[in-house]
C-alpha positions as CSV (number, residue, x, y, z in Angstrom):
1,X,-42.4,-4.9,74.6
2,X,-40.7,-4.5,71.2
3,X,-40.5,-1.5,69.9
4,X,-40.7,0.1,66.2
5,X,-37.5,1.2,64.3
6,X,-39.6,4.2,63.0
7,X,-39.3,5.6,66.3
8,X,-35.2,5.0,67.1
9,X,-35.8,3.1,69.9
10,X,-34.2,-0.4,71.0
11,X,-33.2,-2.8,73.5
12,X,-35.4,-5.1,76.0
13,X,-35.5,-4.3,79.8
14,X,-33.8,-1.6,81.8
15,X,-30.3,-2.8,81.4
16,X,-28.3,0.2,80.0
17,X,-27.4,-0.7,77.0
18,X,-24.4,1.1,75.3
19,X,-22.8,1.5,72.1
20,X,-19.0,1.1,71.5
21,X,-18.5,4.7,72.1
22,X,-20.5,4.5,75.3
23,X,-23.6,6.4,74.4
24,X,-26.7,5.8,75.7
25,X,-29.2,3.5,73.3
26,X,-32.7,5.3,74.7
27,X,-34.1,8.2,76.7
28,X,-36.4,5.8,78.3
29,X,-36.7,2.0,78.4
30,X,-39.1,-0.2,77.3
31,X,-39.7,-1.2,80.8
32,X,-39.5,2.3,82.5
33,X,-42.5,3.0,80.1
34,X,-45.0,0.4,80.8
35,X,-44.4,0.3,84.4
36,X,-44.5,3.8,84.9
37,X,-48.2,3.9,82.7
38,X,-49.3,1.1,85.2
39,X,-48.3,2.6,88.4
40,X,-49.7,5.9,87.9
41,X,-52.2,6.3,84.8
42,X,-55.0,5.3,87.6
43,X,-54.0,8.5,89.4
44,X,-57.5,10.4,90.0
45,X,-55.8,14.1,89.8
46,X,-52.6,13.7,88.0
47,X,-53.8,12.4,84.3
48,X,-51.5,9.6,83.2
49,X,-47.9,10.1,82.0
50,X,-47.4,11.8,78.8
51,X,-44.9,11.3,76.4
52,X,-43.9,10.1,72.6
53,X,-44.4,5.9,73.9
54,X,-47.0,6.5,76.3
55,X,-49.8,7.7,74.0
56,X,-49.0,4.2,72.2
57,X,-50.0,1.7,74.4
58,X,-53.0,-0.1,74.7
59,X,-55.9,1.8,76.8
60,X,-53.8,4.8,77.1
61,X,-56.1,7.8,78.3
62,X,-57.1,11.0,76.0
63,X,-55.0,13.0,78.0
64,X,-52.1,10.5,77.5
65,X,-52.3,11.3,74.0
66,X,-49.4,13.4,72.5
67,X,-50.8,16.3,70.7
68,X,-48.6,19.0,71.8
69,X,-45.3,18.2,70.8
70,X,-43.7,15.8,73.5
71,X,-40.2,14.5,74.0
72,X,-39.3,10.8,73.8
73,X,-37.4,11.3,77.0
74,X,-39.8,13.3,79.0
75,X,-42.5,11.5,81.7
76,X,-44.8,14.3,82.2
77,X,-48.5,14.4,84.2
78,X,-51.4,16.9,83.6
79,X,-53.6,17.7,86.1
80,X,-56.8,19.5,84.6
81,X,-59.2,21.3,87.2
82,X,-61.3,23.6,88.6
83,X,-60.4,25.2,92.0
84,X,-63.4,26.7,94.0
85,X,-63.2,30.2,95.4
86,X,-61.4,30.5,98.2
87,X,-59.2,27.0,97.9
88,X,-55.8,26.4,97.6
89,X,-53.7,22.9,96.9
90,X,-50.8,21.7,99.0
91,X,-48.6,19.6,97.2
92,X,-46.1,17.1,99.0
93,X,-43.3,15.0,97.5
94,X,-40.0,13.7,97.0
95,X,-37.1,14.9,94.4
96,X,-36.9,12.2,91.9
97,X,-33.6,10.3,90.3
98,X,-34.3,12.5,87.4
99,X,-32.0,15.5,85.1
100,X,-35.0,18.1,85.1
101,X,-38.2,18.3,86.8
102,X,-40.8,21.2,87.2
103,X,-44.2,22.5,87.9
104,X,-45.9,24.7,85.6
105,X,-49.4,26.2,85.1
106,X,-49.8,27.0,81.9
107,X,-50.8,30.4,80.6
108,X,-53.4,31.7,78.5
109,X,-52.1,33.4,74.9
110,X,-53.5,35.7,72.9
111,X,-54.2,33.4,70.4
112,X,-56.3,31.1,72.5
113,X,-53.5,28.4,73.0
114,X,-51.7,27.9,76.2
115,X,-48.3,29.3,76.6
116,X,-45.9,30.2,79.4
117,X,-46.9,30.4,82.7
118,X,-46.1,30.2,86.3
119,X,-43.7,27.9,87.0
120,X,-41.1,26.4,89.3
121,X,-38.1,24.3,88.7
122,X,-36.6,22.0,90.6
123,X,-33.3,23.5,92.0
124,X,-35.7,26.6,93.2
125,X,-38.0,24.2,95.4
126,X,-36.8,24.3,99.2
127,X,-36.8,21.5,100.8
128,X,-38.7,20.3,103.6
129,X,-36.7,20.5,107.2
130,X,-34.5,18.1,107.4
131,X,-34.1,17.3,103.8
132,X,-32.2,18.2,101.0
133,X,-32.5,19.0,97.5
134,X,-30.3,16.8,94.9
135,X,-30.6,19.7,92.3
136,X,-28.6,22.1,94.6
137,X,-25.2,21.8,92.8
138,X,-23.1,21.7,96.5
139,X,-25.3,18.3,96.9
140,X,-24.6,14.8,95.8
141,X,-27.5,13.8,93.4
142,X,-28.3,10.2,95.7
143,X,-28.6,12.8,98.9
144,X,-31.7,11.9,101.5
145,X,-33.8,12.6,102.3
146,X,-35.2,14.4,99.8
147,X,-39.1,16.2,100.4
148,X,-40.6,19.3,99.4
149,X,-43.9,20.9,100.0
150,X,-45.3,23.3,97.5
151,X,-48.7,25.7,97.9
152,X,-51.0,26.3,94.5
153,X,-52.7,29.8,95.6
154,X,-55.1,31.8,93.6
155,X,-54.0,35.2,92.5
156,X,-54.6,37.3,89.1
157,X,-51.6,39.4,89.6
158,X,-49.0,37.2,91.6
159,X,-46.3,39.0,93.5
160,X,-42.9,39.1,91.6
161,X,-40.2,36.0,92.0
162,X,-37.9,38.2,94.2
163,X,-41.3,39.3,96.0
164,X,-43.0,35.9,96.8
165,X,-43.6,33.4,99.5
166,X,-41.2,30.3,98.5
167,X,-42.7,26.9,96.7
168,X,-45.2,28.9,95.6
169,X,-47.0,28.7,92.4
170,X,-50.3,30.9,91.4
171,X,-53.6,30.7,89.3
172,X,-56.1,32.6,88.5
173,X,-58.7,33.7,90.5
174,X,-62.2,31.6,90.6
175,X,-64.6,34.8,91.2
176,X,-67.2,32.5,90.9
177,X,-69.1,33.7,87.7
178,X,-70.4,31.4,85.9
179,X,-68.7,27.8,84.9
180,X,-64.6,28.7,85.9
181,X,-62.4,27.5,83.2
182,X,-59.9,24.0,84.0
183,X,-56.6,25.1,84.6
184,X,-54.1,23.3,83.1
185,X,-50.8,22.3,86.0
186,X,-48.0,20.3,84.5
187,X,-45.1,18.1,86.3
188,X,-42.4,17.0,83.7
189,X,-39.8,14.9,84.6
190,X,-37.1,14.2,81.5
191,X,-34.5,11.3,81.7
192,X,-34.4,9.1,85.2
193,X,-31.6,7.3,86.4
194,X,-31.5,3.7,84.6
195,X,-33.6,1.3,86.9
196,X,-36.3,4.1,88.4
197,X,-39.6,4.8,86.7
198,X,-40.6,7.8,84.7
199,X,-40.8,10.2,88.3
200,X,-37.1,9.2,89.4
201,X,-38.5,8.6,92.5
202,X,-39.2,4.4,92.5
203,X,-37.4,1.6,91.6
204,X,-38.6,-0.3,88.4
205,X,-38.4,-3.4,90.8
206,X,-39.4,-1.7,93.9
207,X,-42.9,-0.6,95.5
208,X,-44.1,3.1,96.5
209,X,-45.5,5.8,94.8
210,X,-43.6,8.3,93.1
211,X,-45.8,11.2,92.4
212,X,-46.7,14.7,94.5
213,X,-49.6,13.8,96.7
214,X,-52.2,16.9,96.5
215,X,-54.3,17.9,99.2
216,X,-57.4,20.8,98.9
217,X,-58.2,22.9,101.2
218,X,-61.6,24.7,100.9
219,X,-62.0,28.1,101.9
220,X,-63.7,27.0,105.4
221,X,-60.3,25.2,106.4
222,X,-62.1,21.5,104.8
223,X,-59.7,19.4,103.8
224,X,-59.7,16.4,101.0
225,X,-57.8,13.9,99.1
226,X,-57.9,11.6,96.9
227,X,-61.1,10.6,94.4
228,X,-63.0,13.0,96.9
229,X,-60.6,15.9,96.5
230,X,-61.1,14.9,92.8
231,X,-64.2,15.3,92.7
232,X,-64.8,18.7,94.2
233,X,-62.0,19.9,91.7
234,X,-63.9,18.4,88.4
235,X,-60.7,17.0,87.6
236,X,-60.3,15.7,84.2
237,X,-58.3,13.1,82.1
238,X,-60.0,14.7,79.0
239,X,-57.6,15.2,75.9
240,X,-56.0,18.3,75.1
241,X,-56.2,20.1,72.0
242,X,-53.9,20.9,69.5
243,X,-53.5,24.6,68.5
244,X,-53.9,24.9,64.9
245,X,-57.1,23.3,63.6
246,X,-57.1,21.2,60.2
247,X,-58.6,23.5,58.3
248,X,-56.3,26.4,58.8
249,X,-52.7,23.9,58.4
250,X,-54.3,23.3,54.6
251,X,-55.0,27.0,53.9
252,X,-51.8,27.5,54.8
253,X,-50.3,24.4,52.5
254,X,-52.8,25.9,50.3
255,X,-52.0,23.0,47.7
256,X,-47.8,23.0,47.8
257,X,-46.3,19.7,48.0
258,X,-43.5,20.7,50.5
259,X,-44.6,24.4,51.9
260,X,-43.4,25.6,54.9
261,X,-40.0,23.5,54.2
262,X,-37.4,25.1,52.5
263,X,-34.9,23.9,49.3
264,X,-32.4,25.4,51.5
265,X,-34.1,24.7,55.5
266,X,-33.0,27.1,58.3
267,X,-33.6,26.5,62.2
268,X,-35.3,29.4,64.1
269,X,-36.2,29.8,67.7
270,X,-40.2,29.5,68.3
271,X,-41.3,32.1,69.7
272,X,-45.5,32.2,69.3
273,X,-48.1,30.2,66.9
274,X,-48.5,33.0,64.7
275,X,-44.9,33.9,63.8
276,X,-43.6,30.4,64.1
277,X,-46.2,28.4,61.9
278,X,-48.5,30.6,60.1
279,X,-45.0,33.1,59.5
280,X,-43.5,29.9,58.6
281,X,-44.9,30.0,55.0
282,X,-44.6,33.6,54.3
283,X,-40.8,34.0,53.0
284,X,-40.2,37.9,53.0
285,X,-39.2,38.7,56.5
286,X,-40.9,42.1,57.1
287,X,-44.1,40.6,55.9
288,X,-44.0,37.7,58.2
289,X,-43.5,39.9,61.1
290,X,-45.6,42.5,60.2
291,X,-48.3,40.1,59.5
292,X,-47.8,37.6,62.4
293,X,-45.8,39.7,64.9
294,X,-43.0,37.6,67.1
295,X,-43.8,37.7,70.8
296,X,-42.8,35.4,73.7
297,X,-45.7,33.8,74.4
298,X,-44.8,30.8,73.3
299,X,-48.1,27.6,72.8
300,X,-48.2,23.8,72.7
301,X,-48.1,24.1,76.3
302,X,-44.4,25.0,76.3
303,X,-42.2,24.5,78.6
304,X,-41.1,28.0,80.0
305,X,-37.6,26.6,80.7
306,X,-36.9,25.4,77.2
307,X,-36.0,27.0,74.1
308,X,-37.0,25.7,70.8
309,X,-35.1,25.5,67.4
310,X,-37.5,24.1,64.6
311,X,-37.3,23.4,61.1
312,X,-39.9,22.1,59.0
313,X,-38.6,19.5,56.4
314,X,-39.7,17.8,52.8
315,X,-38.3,14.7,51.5
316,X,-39.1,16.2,47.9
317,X,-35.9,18.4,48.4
318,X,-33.5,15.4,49.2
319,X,-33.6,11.9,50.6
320,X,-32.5,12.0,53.8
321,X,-32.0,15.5,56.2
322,X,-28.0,16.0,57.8
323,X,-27.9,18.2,61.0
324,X,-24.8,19.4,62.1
325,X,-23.8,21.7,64.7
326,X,-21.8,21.9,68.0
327,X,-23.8,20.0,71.1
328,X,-23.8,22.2,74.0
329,X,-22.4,21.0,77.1
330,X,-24.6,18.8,79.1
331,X,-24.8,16.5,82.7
332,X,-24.3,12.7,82.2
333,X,-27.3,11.3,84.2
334,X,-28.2,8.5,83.0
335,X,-26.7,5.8,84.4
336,X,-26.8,7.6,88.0
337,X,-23.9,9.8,88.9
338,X,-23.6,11.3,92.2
339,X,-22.4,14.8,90.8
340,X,-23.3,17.6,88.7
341,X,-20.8,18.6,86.5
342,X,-19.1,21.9,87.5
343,X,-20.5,23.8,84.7
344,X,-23.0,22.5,81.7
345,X,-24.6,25.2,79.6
346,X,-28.5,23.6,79.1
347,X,-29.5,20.7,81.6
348,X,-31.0,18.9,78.5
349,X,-30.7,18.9,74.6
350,X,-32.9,16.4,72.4
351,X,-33.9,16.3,68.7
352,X,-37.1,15.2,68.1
353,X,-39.2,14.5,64.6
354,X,-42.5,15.4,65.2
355,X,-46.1,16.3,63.1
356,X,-47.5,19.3,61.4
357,X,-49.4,21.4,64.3
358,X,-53.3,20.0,63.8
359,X,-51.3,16.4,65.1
360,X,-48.7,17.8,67.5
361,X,-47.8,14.2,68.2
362,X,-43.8,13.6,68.0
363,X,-42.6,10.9,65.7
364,X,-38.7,9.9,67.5
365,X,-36.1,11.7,69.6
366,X,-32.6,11.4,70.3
367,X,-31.2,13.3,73.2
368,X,-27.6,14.8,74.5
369,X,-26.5,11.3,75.8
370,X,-27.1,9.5,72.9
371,X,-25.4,11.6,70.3
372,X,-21.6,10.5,69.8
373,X,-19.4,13.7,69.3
374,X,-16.1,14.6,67.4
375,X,-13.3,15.5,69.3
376,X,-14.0,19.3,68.8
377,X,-17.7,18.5,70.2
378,X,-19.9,18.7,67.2
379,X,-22.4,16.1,66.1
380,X,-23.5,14.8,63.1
381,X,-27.5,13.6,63.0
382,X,-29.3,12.2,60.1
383,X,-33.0,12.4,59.6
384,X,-34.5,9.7,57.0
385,X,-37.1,6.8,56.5
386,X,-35.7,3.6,58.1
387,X,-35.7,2.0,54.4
388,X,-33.2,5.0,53.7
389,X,-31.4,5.1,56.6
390,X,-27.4,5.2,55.5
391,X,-25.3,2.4,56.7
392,X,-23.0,4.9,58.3
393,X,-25.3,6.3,60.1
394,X,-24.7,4.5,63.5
395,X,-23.3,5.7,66.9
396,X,-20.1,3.2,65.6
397,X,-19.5,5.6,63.2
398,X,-20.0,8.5,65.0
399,X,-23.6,9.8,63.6
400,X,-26.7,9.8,65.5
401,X,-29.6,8.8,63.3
402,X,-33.5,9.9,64.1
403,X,-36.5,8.5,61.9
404,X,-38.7,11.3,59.8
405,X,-41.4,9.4,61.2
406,X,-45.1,9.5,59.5
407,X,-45.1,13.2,58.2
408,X,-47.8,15.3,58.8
409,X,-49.7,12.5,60.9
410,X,-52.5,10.6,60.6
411,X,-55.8,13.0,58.7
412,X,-57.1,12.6,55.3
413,X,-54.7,14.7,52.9
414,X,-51.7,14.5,55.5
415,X,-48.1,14.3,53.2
416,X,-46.0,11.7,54.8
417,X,-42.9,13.5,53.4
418,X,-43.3,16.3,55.1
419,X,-42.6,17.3,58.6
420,X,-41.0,19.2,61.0
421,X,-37.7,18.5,63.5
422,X,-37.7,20.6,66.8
423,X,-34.4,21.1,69.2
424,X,-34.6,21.3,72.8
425,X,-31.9,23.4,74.8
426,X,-33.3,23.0,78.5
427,X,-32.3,25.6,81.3
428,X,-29.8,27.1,79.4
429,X,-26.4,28.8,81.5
430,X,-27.3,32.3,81.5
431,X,-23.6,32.7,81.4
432,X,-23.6,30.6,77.9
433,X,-23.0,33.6,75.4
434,X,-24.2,31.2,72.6
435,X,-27.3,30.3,74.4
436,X,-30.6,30.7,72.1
437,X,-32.4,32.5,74.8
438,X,-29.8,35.0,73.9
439,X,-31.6,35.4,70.3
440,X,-33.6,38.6,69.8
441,X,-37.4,38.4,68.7
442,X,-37.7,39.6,65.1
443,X,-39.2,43.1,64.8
444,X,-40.3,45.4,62.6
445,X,-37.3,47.8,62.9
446,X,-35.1,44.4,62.7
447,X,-37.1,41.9,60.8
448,X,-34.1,39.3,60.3
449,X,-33.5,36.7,62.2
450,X,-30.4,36.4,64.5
451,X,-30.1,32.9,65.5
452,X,-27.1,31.7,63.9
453,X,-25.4,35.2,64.7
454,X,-25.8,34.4,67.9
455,X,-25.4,30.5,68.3
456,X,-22.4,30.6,66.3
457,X,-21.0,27.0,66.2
458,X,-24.0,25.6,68.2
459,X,-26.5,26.9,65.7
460,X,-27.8,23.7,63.9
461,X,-27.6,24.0,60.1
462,X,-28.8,21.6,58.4
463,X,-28.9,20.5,54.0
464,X,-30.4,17.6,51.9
465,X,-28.8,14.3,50.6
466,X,-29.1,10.9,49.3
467,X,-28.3,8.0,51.1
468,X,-25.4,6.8,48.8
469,X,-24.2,10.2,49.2
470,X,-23.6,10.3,52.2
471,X,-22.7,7.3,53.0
472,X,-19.6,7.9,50.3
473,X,-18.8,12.0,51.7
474,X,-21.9,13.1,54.1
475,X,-21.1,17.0,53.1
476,X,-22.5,15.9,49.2
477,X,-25.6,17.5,48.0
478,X,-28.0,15.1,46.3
479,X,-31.5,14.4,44.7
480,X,-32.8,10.8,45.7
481,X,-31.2,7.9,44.5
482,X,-32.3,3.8,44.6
């Protein structure tokens, strides 16, 4: 498989390829994504793996389809069903040779999107007797063996997390009026060990099976698996939605040419779909808040365990986007080490170009171990169209380089010059004093924002150029030039 430029991917194979300054080329090889997709999109509970490449390939599922904002380094599998009154799931598997992994059941938000939920992550799964978990700092990441067994109950008001059975997640309730709606249970795995598939848990060259296997237990003690258990459940490979409809993205453009990006663009942390895109375009802060207030609900199916920085961009203001800031401190996992450091402050960082909301698809990503770094830890990333991409913009020189990608996405109307550029921090330290989870909602009584108050060095700022601009001082600002 070859891939596209556009998307800041390259190499052949799951040899890990490095650059002089001993980066990492991908998140996820070429190879790692198509055997992955064949192993497990047949699955009949888990839909197939999402992610930025996997929505790409030929007879990729609906549900494979990336409308809510994925990560080019993430292999993730929704399970959509119904469970019947009375039932419960058990859920057996293996750790995976993986940085992150997690359950999470999405929740409903108040503005009809699915936000955070119930969730577990992987260093907070026990493991089965007799095994170990590789997550657990005191153990060596190749450790085995290496099960768990989790329990999916049903329960509208589950006990708190210092209050409840262990490797135990809840749903709501089926009371069994009228047609119960799918629930919506996510795995996400984010960057395997080079030569294992998207779960970590199976060699690219090896046989097995690498995902949770999910048993149902009816309320008279029944038991099923399988296409069966499937079945029963109404499980569903079914697309998801994206948030934000079509029609209310272009009352909100409203007719601009660049609108919600700025001249002068700032990073903020998302916090809900009101605030954080309809607030987006509304430039007085008390009126944003007042009109859309900021709550911590989150949507696109977030991940509870990540926070966000976004930015929406418009190659009107500048030919190419410069993002600077001070890369927090991260494991190396890639190529397979057998440790975790002593101290990181977010498991996982990425930057990732991605669509306007009624797409939700995600255009490129670079992530923590492909970013080369300054001796003072700070990183240099330029966003651009490959055609404007500066010839100093290379790992060899020290810059990270991520594609704009096709703009708003693929609809009648959509502006390929604008789009918007969304940072991950993952699990972040609570001990990190810069940490964005540290940043307080906006409120009335305080309407401004206080993310780069709080991030400090590690808040990304980021400022228009031209190619030849940069590529004679990076810190010049220009207009377009051939």
């Amino acid at each position: 498989m070859e891939h596209d430029d556009k998307r800041g991917t390259a190499g052949e194979g799951d040899a890990e390829a490095l650059t002089m300054d001993g980066t990492v080329r991908w998140p996820l090889s070429p190879a790692t994504i198509h055997i992955t997709n064949r192993r497990y999109q047949p699955d009949p509970f888990w839909g197939g793996p999402k992610g930025i490449e996997y929505g790409l390939l030929v007879g990729a599922l609906p549900i494979q389809q990336p409308v809510l904002y994925p990560d080019g380094g993430s292999s993730y599998f929704v399970a959509q069903f119904q469970l019947p009154v009375g039932a419960s799931l058990t859920i057996r598997g293996e750790y995976g040779h993986v940085r992150y992994f997690s359950f999470t059941v999405a929740g409903a938000t108040s503005e009809g999107g699915l936000g955070n939920g119930d969730n577990l992550r992987d260093v907070d799964i026990d493991p089965d007797p007799g095994s170990y978990n590789p997550f657990d700092p005191a153990q060596r990441r190749d450790v085995t063996p290496r099960a768990y067994t989790l329990q999916v109950l049903q329960n509208d008001n589950p006990p708190p997390e210092d209050d409840r059975p262990p490797n135990t997640l809840y749903v709501p309730v089926n009371h069994g009026i009228g047609e119960a709606p799918h629930i919506h249970l996510a795995i996400r795995h984010y960057i395997p060990d080079a030569g294992y598939d998207g779960t970590g848990n199976v060699r690219l060259d090896g046989d097995g099976y690498g995902l949770p296997q999910v048993t149902l237990t009816l309320a008279d003690g029944t038991q099923q698996t399988g296409h069966e258990m499937a079945k029963t459940l109404h499980a569903k490979k079914t697309g998801e939605q994206a948030e934000y409809t079509l029609a209310q993205w272009q009352s909100e453009v409203n007719g601009s040419t660049s609108a919600p990006a700025l001249r002068e663009p700032v990073f903020q942390r998302f916090w809900n779909v009101g605030y954080s895109v309809s607030g987006a375009f509304i430039a007085d802060p008390e009126t944003r808040v007042a009109t859309y207030p900021a709550t911590n609900e989150g949507g696109f199916a977030n991940n509870p365990d990540t926070i966000y920085m976004m930015a929406s961009f418009s190659l009107e203001y500048g030919e190419i986007v410069v993002i600077e800031g001070k890369l927090p401190l991260t494991p190396k996992t890639r190529r397979g080490d057998t440790t975790w450091p002593a101290e990181d402050q977010v498991r996982y960082w990425s930057a990732t170009s991605g669509a306007s909301p009624p797409s939700g698809v995600g255009w490129s990503t670079v992530f923590d171990e492909q970013v080369p770094l300054d001796a003072d830890g700070n990183y240099t990333l330029v966003v651009s169209w490959p055609e404007c991409r500066p010839k100093n913009a290379t790992p060899e020189h020290g810059v990270a380089w991520l594609a704009f990608g096709d703009g708003e996405g693929h609809y009648v109307g959509a502006r390929n010059w604008v789009n918007t550029v969304y940072l991950r921090y993952q699990v972040a330290n609570p001990r990190w004093p810069r940490s964005p989870r540290h940043i307080p909602p906006p409120t009335k009584e305080d309407p401004q924002p206080h993310d780069a108050e709080v991030m400090g060095e590690y808040f990304p700022r980021a400022h228009y150029t031209s190619k030849k601009a940069f590529e004679r001082l990076h810190r010049f600002h220009g207009v377009c030039e051939d």
